[in-house]
LUMPAKE-819925 format. One record per residue (C-alpha): residue number from 0; residue in one letter; x, y, z. Coordinates in steps of 0.05 Angstrom, whole numbers. Example, Ala and Ser with C-alpha at 12.3 -4.5 7.8 and 13.67 -1.06 7.14 Angstrom:
+-----+------+--------+--------+--------+
:  nr : rest :     xx :     yy :     zz :
+-----+------+--------+--------+--------+
:   0 :    A :    246 :    -90 :    156 :
:   1 :    S :    273 :    -21 :    143 :
+-----+------+--------+--------+--------+
//
This chain:
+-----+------+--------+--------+--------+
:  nr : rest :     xx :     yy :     zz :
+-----+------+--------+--------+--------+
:   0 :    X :   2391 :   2316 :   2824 :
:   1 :    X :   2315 :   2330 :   2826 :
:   2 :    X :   2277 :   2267 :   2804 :
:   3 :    X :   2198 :   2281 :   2807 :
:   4 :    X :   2175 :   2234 :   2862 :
:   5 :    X :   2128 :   2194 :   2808 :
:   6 :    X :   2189 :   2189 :   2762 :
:   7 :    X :   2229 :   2158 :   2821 :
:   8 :    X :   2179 :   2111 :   2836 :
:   9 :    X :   2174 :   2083 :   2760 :
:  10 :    X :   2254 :   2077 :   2750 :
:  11 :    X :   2257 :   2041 :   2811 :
:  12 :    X :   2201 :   1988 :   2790 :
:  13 :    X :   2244 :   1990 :   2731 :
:  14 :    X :   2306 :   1981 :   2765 :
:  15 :    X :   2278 :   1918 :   2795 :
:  16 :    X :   2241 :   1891 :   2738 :
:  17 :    X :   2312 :   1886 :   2691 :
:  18 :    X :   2352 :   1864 :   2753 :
:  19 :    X :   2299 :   1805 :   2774 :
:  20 :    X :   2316 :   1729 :   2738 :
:  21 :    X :   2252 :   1727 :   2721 :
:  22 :    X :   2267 :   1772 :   2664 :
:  23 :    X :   2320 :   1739 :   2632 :
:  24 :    X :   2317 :   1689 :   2573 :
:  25 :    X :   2371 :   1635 :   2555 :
:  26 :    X :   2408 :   1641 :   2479 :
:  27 :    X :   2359 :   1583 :   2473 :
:  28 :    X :   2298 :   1609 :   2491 :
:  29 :    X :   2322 :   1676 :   2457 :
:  30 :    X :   2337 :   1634 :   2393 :
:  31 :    X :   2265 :   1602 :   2395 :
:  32 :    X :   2232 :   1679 :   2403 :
:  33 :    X :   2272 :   1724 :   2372 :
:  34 :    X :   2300 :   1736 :   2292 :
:  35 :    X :   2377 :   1754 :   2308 :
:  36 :    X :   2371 :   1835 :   2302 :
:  37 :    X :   2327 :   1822 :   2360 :
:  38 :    X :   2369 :   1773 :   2400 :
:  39 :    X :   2432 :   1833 :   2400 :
:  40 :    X :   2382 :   1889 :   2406 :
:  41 :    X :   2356 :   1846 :   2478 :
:  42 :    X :   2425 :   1812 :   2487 :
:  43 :    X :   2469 :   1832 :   2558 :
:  44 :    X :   2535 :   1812 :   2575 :
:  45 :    X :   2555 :   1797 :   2640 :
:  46 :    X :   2642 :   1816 :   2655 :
:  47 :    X :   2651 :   1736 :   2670 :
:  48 :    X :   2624 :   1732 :   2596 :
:  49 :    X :   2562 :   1703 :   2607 :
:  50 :    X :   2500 :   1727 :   2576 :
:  51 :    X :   2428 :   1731 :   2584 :
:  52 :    X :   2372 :   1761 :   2538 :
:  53 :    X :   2317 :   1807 :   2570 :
:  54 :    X :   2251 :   1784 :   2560 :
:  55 :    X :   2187 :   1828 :   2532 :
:  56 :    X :   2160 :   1864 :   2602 :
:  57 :    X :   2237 :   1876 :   2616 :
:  58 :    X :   2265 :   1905 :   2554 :
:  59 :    X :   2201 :   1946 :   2560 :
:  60 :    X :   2230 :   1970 :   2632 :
:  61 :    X :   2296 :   1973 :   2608 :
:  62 :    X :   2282 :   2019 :   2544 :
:  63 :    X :   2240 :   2066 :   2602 :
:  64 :    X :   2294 :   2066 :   2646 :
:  65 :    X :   2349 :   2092 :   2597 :
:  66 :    X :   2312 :   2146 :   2571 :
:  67 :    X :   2309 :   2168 :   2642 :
:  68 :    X :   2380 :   2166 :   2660 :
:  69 :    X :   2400 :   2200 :   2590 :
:  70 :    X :   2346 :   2253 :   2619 :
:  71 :    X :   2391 :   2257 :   2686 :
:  72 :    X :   2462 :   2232 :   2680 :
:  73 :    X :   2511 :   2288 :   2695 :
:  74 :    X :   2552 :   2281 :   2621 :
:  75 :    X :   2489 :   2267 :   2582 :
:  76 :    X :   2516 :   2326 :   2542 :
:  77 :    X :   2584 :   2301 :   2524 :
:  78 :    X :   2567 :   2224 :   2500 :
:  79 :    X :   2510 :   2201 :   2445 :
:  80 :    X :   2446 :   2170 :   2462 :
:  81 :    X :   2468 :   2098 :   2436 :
:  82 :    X :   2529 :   2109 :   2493 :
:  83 :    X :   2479 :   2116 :   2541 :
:  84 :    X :   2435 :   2053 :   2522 :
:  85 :    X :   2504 :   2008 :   2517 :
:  86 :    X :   2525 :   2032 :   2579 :
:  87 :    X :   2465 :   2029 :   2612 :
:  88 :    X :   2469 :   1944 :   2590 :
:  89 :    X :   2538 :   1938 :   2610 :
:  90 :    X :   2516 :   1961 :   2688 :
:  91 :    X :   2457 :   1911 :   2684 :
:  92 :    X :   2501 :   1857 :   2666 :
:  93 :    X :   2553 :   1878 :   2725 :
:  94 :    X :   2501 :   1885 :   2776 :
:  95 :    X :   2472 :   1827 :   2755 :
:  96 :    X :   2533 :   1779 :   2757 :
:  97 :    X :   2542 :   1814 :   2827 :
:  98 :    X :   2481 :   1787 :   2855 :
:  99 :    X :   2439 :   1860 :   2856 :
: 100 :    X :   2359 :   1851 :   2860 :
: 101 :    X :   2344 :   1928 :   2879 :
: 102 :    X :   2375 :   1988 :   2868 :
: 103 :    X :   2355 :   2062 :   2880 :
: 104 :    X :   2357 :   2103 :   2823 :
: 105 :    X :   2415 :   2152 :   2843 :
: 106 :    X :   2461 :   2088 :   2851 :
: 107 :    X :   2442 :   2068 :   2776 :
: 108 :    X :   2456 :   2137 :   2760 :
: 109 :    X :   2524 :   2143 :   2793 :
: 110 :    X :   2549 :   2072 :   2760 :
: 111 :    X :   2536 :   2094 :   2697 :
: 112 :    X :   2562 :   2161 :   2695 :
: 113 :    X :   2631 :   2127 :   2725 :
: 114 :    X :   2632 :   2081 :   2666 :
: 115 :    X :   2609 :   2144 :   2621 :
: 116 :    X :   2662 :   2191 :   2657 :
: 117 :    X :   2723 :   2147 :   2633 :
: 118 :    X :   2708 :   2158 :   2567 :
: 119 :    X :   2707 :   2232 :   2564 :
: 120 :    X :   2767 :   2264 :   2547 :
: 121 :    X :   2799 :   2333 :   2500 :
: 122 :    X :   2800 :   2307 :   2427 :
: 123 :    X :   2831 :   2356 :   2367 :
: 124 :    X :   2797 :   2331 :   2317 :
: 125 :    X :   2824 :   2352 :   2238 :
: 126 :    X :   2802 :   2329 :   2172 :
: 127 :    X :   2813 :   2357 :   2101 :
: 128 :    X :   2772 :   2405 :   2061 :
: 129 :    X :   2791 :   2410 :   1983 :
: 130 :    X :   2763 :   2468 :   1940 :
: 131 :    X :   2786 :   2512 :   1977 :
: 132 :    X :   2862 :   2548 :   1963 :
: 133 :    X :   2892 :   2600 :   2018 :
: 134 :    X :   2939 :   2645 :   1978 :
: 135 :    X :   2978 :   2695 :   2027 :
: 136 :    X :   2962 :   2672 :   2091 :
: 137 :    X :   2970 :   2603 :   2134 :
: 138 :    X :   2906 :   2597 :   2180 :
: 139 :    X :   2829 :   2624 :   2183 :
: 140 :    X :   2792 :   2618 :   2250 :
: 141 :    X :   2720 :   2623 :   2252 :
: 142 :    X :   2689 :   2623 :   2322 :
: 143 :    X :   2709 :   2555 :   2346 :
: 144 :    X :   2731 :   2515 :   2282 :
: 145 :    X :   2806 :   2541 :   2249 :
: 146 :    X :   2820 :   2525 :   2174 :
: 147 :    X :   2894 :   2520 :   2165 :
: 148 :    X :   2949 :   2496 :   2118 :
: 149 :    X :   2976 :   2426 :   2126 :
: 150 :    X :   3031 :   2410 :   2192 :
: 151 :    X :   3078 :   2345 :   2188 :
: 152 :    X :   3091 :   2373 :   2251 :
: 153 :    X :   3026 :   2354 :   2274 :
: 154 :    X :   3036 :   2296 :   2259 :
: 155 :    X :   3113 :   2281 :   2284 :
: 156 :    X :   3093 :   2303 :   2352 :
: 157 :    X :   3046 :   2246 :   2349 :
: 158 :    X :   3043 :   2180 :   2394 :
: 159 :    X :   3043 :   2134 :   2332 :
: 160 :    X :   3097 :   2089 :   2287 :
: 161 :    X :   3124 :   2134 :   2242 :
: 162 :    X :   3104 :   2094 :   2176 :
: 163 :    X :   3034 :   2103 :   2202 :
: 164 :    X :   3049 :   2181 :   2202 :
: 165 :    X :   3085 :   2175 :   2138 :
: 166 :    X :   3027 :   2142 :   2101 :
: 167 :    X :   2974 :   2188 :   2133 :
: 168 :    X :   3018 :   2245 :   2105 :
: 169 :    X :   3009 :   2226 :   2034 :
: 170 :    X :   2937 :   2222 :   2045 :
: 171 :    X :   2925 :   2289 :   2080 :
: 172 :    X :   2982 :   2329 :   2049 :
: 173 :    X :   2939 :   2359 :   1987 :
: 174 :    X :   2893 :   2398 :   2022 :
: 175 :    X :   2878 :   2450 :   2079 :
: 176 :    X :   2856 :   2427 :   2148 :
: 177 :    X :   2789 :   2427 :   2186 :
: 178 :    X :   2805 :   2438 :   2260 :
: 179 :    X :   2764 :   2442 :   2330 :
: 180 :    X :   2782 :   2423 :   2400 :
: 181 :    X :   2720 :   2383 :   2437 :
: 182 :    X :   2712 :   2348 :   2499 :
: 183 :    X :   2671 :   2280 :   2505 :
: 184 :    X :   2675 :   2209 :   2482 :
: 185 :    X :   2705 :   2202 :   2413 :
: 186 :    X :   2642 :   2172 :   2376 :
: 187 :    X :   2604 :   2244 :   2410 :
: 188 :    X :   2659 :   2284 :   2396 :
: 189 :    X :   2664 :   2265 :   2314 :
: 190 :    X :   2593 :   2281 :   2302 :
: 191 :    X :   2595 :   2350 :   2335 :
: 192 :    X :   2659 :   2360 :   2298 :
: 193 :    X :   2638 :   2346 :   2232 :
: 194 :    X :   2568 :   2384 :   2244 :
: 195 :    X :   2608 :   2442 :   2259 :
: 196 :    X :   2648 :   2427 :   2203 :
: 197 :    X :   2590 :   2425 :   2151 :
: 198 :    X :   2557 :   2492 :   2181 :
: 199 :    X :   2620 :   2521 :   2168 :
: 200 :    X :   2631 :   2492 :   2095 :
: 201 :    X :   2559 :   2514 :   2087 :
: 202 :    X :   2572 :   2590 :   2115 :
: 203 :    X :   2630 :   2595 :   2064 :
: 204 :    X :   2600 :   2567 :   2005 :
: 205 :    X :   2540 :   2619 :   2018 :
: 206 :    X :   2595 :   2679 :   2030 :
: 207 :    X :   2628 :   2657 :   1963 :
: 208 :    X :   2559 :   2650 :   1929 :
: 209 :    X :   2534 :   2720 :   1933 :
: 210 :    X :   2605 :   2747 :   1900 :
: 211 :    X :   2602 :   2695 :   1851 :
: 212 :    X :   2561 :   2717 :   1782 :
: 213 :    X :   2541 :   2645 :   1765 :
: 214 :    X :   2525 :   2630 :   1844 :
: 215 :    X :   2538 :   2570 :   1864 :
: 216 :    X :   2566 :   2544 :   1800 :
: 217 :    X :   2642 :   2530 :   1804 :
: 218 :    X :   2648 :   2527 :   1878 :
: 219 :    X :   2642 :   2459 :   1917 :
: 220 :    X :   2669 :   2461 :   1989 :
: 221 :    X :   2685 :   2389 :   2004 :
: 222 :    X :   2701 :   2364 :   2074 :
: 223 :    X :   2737 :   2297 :   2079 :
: 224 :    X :   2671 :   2257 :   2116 :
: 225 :    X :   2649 :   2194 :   2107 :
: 226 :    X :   2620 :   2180 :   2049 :
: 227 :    X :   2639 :   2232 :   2010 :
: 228 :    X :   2687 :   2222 :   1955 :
: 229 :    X :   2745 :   2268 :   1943 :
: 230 :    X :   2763 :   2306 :   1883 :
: 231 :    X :   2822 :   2263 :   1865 :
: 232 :    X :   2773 :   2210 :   1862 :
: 233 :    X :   2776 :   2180 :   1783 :
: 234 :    X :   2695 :   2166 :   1767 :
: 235 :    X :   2714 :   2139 :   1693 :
: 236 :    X :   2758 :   2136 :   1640 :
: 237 :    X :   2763 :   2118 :   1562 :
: 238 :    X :   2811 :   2101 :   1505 :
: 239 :    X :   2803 :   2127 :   1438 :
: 240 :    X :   2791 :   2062 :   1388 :
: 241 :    X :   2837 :   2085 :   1332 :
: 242 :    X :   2900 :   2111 :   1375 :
: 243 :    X :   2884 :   2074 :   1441 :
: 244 :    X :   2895 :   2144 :   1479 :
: 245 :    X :   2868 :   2136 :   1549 :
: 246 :    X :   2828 :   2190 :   1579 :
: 247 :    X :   2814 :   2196 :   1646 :
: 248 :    X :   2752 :   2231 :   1674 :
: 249 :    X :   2729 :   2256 :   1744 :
: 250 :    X :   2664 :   2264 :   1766 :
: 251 :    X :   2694 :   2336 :   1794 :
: 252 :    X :   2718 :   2359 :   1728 :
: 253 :    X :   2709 :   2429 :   1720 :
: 254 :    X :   2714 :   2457 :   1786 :
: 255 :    X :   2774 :   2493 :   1812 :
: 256 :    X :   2800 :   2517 :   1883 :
: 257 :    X :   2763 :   2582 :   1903 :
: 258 :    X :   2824 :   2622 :   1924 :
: 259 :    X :   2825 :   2672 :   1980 :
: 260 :    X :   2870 :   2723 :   2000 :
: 261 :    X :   2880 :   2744 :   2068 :
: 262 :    X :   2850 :   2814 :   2059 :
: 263 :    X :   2785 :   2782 :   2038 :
: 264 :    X :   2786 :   2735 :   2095 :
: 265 :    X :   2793 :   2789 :   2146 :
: 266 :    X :   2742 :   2831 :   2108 :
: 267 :    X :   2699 :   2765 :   2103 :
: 268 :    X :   2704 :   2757 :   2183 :
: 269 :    X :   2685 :   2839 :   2198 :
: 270 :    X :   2624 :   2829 :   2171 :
: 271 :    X :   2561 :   2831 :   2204 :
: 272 :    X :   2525 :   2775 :   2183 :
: 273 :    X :   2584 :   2740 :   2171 :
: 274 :    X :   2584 :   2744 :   2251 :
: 275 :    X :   2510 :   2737 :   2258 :
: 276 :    X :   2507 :   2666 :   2226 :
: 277 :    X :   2567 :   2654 :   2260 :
: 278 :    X :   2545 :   2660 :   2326 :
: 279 :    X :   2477 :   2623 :   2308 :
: 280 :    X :   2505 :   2558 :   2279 :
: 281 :    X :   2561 :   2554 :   2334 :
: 282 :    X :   2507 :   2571 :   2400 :
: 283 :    X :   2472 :   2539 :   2440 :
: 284 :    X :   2410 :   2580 :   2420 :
: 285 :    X :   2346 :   2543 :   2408 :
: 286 :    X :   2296 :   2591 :   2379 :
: 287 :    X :   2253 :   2579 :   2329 :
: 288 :    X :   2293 :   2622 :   2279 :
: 289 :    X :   2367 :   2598 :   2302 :
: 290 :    X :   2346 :   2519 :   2290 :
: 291 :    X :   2310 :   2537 :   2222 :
: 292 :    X :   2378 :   2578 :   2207 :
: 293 :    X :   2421 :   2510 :   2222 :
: 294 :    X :   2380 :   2472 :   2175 :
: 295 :    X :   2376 :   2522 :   2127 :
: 296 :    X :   2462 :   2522 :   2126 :
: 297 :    X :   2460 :   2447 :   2126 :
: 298 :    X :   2415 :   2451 :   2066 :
: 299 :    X :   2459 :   2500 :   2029 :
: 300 :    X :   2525 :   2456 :   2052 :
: 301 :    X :   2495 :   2397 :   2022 :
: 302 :    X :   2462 :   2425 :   1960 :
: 303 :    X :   2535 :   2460 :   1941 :
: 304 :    X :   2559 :   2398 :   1941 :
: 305 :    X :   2518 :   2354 :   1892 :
: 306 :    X :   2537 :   2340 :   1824 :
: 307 :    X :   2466 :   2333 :   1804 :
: 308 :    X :   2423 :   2406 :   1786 :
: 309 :    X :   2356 :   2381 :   1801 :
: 310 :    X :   2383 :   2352 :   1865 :
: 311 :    X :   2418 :   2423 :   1880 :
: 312 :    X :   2348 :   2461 :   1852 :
: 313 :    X :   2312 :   2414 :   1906 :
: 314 :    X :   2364 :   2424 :   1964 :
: 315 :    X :   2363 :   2510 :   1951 :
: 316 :    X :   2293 :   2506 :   1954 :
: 317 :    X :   2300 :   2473 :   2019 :
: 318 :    X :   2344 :   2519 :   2046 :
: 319 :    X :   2291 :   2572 :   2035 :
: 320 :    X :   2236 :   2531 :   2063 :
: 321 :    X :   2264 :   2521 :   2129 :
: 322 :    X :   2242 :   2598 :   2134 :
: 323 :    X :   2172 :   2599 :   2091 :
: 324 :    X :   2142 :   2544 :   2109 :
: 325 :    X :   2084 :   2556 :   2163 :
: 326 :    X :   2033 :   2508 :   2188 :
: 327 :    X :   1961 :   2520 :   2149 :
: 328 :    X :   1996 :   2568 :   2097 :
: 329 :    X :   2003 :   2552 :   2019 :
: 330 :    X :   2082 :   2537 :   2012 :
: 331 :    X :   2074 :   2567 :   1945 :
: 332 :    X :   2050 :   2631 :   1961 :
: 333 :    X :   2087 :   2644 :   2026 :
: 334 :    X :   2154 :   2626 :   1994 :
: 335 :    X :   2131 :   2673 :   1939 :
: 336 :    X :   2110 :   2731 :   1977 :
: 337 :    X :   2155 :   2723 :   2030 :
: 338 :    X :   2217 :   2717 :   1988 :
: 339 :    X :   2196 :   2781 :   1947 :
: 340 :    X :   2183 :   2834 :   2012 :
: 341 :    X :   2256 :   2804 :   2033 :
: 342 :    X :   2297 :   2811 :   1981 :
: 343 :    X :   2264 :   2876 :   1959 :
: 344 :    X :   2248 :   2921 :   2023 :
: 345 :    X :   2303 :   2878 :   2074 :
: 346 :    X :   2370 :   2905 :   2101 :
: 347 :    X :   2404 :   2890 :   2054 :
: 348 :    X :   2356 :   2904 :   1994 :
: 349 :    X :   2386 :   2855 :   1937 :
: 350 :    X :   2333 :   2867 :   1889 :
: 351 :    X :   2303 :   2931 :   1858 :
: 352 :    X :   2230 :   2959 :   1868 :
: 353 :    X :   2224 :   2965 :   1793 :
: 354 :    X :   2240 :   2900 :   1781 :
: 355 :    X :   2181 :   2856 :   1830 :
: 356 :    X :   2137 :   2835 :   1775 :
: 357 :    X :   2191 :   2793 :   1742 :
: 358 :    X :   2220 :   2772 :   1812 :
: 359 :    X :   2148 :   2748 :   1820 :
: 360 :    X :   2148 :   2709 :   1761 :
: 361 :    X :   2226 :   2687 :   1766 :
: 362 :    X :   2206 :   2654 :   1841 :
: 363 :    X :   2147 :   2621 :   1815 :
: 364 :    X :   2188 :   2581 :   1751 :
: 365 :    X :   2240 :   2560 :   1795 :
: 366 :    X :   2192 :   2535 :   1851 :
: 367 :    X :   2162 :   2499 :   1794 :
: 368 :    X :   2219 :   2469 :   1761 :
: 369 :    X :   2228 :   2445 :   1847 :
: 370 :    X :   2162 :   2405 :   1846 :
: 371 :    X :   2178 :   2382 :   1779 :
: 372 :    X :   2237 :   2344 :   1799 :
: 373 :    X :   2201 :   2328 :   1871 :
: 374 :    X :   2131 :   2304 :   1857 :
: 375 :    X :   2137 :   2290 :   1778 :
: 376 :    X :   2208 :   2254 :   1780 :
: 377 :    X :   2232 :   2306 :   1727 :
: 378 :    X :   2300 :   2312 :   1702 :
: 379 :    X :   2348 :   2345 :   1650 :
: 380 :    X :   2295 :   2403 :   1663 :
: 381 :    X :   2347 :   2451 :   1711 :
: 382 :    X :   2397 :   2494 :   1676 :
: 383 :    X :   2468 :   2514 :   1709 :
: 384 :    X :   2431 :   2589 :   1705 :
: 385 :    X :   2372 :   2573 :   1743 :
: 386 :    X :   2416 :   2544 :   1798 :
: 387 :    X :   2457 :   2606 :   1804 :
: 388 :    X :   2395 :   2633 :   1814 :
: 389 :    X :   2363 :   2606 :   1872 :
: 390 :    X :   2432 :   2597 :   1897 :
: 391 :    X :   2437 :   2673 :   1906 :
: 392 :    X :   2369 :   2679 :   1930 :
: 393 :    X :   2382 :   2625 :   1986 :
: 394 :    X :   2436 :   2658 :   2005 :
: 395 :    X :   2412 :   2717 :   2018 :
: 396 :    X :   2348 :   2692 :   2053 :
: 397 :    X :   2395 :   2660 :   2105 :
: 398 :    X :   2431 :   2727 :   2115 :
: 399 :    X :   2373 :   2776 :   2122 :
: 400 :    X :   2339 :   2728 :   2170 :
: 401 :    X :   2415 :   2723 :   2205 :
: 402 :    X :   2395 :   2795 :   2214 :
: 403 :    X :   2326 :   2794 :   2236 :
: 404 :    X :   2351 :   2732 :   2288 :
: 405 :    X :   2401 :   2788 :   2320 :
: 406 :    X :   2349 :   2840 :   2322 :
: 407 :    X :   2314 :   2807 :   2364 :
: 408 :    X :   2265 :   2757 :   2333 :
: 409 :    X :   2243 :   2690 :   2363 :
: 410 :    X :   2203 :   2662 :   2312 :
: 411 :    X :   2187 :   2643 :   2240 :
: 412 :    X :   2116 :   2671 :   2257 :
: 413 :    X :   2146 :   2735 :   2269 :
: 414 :    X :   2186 :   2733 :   2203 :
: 415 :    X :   2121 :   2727 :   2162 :
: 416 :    X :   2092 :   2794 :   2200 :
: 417 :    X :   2153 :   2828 :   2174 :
: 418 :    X :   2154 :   2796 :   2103 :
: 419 :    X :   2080 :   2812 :   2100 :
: 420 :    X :   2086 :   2886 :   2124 :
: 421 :    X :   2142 :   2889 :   2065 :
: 422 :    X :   2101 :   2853 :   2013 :
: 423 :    X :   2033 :   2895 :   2036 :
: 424 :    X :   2081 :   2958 :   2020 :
: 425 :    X :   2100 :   2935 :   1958 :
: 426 :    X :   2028 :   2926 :   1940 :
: 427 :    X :   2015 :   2992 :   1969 :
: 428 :    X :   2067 :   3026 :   1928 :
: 429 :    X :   2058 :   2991 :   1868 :
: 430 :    X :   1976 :   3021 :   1873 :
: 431 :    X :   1992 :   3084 :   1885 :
: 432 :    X :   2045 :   3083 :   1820 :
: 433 :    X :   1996 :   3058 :   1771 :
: 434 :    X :   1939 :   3108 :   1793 :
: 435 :    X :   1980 :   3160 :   1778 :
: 436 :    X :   2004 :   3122 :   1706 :
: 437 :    X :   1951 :   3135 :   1656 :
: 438 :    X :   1945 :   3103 :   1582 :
: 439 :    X :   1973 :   3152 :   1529 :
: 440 :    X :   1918 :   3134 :   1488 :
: 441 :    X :   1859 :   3140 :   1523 :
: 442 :    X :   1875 :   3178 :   1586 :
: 443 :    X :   1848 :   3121 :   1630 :
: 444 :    X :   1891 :   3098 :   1689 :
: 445 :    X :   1936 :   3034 :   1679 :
: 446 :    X :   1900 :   2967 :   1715 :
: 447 :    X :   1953 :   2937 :   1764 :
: 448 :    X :   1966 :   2864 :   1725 :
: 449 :    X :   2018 :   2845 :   1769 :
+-----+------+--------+--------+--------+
//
């Protein structure tokens, strides 16, 4: 453990500073100073139960010394920040209570990570994911996360009272299974778990987007995560006034299962970019390009799953951004540009040379009908069509830069050379067709409105 002599030096004044009497405060004197978010936020408990409340010059130590232990404690990957700061009390209040005035930093260090140690363990974590049907086949592994059909077993081989298994049963039964094995504490564990699960969710819902002729439309990928409702969920309902009929409504009406077979799962996993994005929102990569890629799949997750079209419009549009958008550059122009010299002259090449004018024009509306809803509070302005739309063209943004990431690039500011070398062609091409296009009736050459 290499602690910069400086650094040493400071933690260890800290060290002192939180440990020292001097720096504590009695519930009454905390009750005269602080409001009550601030008397828990200084509050530490001793084991006996006792308590004391740190005062300003300490808390301002204390805050200093966590971050440096969260910047050297051995399993500062495997537990969250706010497991750090807790634990990082409950060893002041122990050392404390045993009398401690001074303290090297390694010592600090090595109590914590004890305390932090007993918390790790291997967790299998599984929730459910509805709107999504497998048809001929029981599981679907991608990279680290498996999507599988629904065990009792699972659930029989369980430590737990069988009515408790029972009841979970019924509520887990109606869906396929999200499932990844990770190691650390359980509160760092669930939130790598379901951010894996919503990159994943995300990468689907793009793959089934680009087959999809309306997009987007009709598929909504939804995890079982907190705070977001299930399909089952009943939003409303109504009763005729003449017959008394009731009528029960969801706020998910309309959208059914995608269902895949296993041939277009395996077919679905051979593919390159398939495996590019893959390997980007699973890695440990930190690029420029793999952590605008991550958002970019978070955006698309989310925006799938909206019930609102000018919230979805906004979300796409974000999804594309994470891409365009470079410091001291109009937005507007480089998604513009950009997004044409991609999606004409990339890898993949989803739209046709001919057809860059209205591509042009099609970016610009949609980007519009974005800051419409955004900076004008618009709505009822976004049709299910124009969705689709920028749906498909997020989805393939993601992809060809999912390609550009594996060929080597680093940076965003490398992705706007290429877009602009493809966009400069275009122009180039587009010059040299309309000097050789004259006017039928006058013999001139055709001026280049585009």
């Amino acid at each position: 453990m290499e602690i910069h002599p400086e650094k040493r030096r400071t933690a260890e004044a800290d060290i002192a500073a939180v440990l020292k009497a001097t720096g504590h405060l009695t519930e009454l004197q905390a009750l005269n100073e602080f409001d009550f978010m601030e008397r828990i936020y200084r509050e530490v408990r001793k084991p006996s139960g006792g308590k004391f409340y740190l005062s300003a010059p300490a808390n301002t130590s204390f805050l200093r010394l966590v971050d440096v232990i969260g910047e050297f404690l051995p399993s500062k990957d495997l537990v969250s920040d706010s497991e750090v700061f807790r634990t990082c009390k409950a060893v002041m209040g122990k050392l404390c209570e045993e009398g401690y005035r001074k303290l090297d930093v390694e010592s600090f260090i090595s109590a914590v990570e004890e305390v932090i140690a007993a918390t790790i363990h291997a967790h299998r974590f599984y929730t459910t994911l509805d709107g999504l049907d497998f048809v001929d086949f029981t599981e679907l592994r991608i990279g680290r996360l498996v999507i599988q059909r629904p065990d009792f077993a699972i659930l029989q081989g369980s430590d737990a009272h069988p009515e408790t298994r029972d009841h979970l049963w019924k509520r887990v039964d109606g869906a396929l299974w999200l499932t990844e094995d990770i190691t650390g504490s359980r509160e760092e564990c669930e939130r790598r778990f379901f951010e894996s699960v919503r990159s994943v969710c995300g990468l689907l819902s793009l793959s089934f987007t680009m087959a999809a002729e309306w997009g987007v439309s009709g598929i909504r990928l939804s995890p079982c995560m907190d705070t977001r409702a299930r399909p089952s969920t009943s939003s409303w309902f109504s009763l005729t006034t003449d017959s008394n009929v009731l009528c029960v409504s969801s706020s998910w009406k309309g959208v059914q299962a995608s269902s895949l077979n296993e041939i277009v799962a395996n077919d679905l996993l051979d593919r390159d970019w398939f495996q590019n994005l893959t390997r980007i929102i699973q890695g440990n990569c930190q690029s420029d390009v793999a952590q605008a890629l991550r958002r970019g799949i978070y955006w698309f997750f989310d925006a799938q799953l909206d019930t609102s079209l000018e919230m979805q419009m906004v979300k796409f549009w974000s999804c594309i951004e994470c891409i365009f958008s470079f410091l001291n550059v109009q937005t507007t122009k480089s998604i513009r540009d950009g997004m044409t010299g991609m999606l004409i002259l990339g890898g993949y090449k989803l739209v046709d040379v001919k057809d860059k004018t209205q591509l042009r024009k099609d970016i610009k509306r949609l980007y519009d009908l974005r800051c419409g809803a955004v900076h004008d509070a618009k709505h009822s302005h976004v049709t299910e069509r124009d969705v689709a739309t920028v749906s498909k063209w997020a989805a393939w943004v993601m992809i060809e830069v999912a390609g550009l990431a594996a060929a080597g690039v680093q940076t965003r500011a490398e992705i706007k050379v290429q877009t602009d070398y493809w966009f400069d062609l275009l122009q180039e091409q587009n010059s040299t067709a309309k000097a050789k296009e004259n006017c039928p009736t006058c013999g001139n050459a055709l001026q280049d409105l585009s």
